[in-house]
C-alpha positions in Angstrom: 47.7 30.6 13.5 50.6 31.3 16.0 54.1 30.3 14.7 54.4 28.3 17.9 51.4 26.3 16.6 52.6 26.3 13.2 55.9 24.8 14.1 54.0 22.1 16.8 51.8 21.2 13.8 55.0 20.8 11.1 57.0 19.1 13.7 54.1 16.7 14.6 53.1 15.9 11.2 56.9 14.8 10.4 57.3 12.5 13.0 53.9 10.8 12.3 54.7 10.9 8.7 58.5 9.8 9.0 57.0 6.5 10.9 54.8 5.2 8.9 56.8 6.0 6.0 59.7 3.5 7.8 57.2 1.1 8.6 55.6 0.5 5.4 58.9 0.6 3.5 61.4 -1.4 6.0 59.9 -3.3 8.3 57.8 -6.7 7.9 54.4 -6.4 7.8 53.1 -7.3 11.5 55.1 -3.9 13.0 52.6 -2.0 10.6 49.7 -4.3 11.7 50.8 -3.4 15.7 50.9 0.6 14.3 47.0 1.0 12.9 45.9 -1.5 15.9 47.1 0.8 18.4 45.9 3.6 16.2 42.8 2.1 16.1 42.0 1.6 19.4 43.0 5.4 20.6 40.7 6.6 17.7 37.7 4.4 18.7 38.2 5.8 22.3 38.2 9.6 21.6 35.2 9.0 19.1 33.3 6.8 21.9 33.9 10.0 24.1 32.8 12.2 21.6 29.5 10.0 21.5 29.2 10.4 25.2 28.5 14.6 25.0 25.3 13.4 23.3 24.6 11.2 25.9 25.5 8.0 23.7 27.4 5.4 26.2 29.1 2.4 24.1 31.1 -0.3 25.9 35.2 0.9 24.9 36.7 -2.6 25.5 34.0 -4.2 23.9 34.6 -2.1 20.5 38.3 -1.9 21.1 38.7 -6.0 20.9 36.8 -6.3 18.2 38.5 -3.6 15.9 41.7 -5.5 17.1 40.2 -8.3 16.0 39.7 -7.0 12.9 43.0 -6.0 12.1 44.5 -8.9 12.7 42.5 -10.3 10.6 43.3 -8.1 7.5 46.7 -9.5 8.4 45.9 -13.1 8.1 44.3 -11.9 4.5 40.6 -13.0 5.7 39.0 -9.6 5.3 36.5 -8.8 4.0 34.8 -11.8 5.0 36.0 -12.1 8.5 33.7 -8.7 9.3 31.0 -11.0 9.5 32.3 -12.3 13.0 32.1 -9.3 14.6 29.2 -7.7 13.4 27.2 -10.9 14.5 28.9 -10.6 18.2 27.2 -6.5 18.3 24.0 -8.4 17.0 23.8 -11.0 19.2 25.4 -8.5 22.2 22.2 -6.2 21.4 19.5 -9.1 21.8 20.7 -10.9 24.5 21.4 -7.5 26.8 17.7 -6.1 28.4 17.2 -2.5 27.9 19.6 -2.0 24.8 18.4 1.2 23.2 18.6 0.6 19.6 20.8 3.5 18.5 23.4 1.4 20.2 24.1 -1.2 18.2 23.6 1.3 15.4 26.8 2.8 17.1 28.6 0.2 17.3 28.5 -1.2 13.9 29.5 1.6 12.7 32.8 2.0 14.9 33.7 -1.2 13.7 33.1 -0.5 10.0 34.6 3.5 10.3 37.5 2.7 12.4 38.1 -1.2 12.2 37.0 -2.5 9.1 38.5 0.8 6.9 42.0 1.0 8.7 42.5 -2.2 7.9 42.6 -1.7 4.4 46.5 -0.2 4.9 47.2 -3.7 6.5 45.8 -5.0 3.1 47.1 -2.5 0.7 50.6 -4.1 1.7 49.8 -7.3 2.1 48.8 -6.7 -1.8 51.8 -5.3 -2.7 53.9 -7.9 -1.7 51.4 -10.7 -2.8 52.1 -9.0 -6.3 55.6 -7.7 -6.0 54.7 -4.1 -7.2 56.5 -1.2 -5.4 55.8 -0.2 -1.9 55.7 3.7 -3.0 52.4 2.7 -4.3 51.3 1.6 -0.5 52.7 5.3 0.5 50.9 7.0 -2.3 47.5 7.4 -0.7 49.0 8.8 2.2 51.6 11.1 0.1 48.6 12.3 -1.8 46.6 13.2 1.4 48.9 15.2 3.0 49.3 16.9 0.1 45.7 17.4 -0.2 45.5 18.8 3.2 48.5 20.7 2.9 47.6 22.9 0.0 43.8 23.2 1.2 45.1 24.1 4.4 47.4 26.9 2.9 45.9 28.1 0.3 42.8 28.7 2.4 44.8 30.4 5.0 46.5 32.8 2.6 43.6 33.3 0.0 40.5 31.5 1.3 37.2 33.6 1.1 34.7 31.3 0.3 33.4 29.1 2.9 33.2 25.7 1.8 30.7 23.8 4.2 30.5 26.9 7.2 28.2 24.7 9.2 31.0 21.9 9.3 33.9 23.1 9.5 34.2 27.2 9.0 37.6 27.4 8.4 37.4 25.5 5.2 37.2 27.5 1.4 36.5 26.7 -1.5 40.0 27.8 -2.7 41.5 25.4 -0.6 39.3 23.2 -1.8 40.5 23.6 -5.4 44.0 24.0 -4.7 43.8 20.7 -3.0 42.6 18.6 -6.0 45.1 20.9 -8.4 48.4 19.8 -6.4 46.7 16.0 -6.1 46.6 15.9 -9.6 49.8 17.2 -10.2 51.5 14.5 -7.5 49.5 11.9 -8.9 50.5 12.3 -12.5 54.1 12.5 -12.4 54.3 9.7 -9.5 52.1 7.2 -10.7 53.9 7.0 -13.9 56.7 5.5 -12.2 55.1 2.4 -11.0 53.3 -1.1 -12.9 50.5 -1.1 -12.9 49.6 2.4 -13.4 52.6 3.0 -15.6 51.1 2.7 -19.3 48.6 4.6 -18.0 48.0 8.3 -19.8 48.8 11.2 -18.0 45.2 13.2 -17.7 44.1 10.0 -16.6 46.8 9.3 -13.6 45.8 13.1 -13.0 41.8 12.0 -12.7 42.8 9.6 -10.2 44.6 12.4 -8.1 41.3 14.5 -8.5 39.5 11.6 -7.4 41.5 10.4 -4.7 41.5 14.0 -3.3 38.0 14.7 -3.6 37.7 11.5 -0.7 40.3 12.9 1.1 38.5 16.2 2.0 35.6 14.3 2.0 36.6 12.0 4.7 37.9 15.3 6.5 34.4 16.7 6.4 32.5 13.4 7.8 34.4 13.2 10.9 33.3 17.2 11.1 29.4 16.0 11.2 30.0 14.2 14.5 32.4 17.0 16.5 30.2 19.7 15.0 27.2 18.0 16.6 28.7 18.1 20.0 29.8 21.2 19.5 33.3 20.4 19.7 36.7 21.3 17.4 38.7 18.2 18.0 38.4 14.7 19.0 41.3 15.9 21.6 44.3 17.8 21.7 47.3 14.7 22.8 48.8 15.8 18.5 48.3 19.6 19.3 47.4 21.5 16.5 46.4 18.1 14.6 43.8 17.4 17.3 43.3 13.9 18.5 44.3 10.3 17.0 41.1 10.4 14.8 41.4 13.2 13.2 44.8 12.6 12.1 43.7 10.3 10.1 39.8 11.2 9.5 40.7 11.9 5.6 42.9 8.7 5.0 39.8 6.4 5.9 38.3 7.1 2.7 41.2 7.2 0.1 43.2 4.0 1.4 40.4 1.9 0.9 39.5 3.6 -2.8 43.2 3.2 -3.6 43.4 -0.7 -2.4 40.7 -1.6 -5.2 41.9 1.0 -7.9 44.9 -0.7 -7.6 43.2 -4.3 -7.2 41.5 -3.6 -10.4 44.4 -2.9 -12.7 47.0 -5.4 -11.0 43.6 -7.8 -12.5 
């Protein structure tokens, strides 16, 4: 990589990382809701685009609303049961419109669940935290670990990366990225987990599995959003971050871990 890219990709990643570290910690919790609505919405329109180079056309306003709709109501604390709503609306939309091809509504759904229904789950990871008191560093944490994640397998696999990981998804990815990934996820995890009720008591290989686990999801999620570009025959969803593609695939990797994290944490705060 270029050291002009480098430097666009490090000063990028800051700035995205320096806001939503200020929002989660400082601000009340409808400027976060605003963030991963907006978020939302640009990410369901590069990934309706993408759909379109395979000849897929879905409404954008329609699936826009509704993932708005679902945000806000992961800030009114009616999720998961509010998803309901919307999925009925696609339902209904798909029998009442002639000439619906079936893979639409098959399409649509799954925007709503992949980039409504699991952003939401920051909106509720907060929401928990404060219902329950416990730090907000543990509403950071997933996102902390991520970057780390993506950091080290990005790095690592750069500098010493010889075995491809998945070559038909995404070529530039090793398995020694791969490893070094979980490695520095488990060493994050351990150390900062141990600050923080409820995972305080906890034993230290233990906090370190969770790291693993949580890091394994990360690079998972990385790899999904690969299936669809790869497809299409395409790198990014687009290029407005640079050299961290498009608004999806910023945060392709955190739509897996949040939501793990939310009921890991729901489960010992119970």
């Amino acid at each position: 990589m270029k050291t002009t890219g480098l430097l666009g990709r490090v000063i990028i990643g800051t700035l995205f990382g320096v806001a939503v570290f200020l929002l989660i910690m400082f601000t009340p919790l409808p400027f976060l809701v605003l963030l991963v609505a907006a978020w939302s919405v640009l990410a369901t329109l590069e990934f309706i685009k993408l759909l379109r180079i395979a000849e897929i056309y879905l409404n954008p306003w329609f699936l826009s609303i509704l993932n708005v709709l679902i945000i806000s109501a992961a800030w009114r604390g009616w999720l998961p049961g509010f998803l309901i709503a919307p999925l009925a609306i696609v339902f209904i939309a798909a029998v009442v419109i002639t000439d619906v091809k079936p893979r639409i509504p098959v399409y649509n759904t799954f925007i709503l669940i992949y980039l409504g229904f699991l952003p939401a789950y920051l909106i509720m990871l907060k929401s928990l935290a404060l219902e329950h008191a416990i730090s907000l560093w543990l509403v950071m944490f997933p996102l902390l670990l991520t970057w780390t994640n993506d950091t080290a397998a990005w790095g690592i696999g750069k500098l010493f990366g010889r075995h491809k990981l998945t070559p038909s998804l995404s070529p530039n990815k090793t398995w020694e990225g791969f490893i070094a990934g979980l490695v520095c996820s488990a060493a994050l995890a351990a150390p900062f987990l141990k600050l923080f009720h409820p995972f305080s008591d906890l034993a230290w290989p233990y906090l370190a599995v969770i790291g693993i686990g949580l890091g394994t999801l990360s690079q998972t999620g990385d790899l999904f959003e690969s299936i669809f570009k790869r497809a299409v025959g395409i790198k990014d969803t687009s290029n407005i971050l640079g050299e961290h593609g498009g608004f999806l695939d910023r945060i392709d990797s955190l739509l897996f871990t949040i939501p793990a994290w939310y009921y890991l944490v729901l489960f010992y705060l119970r």
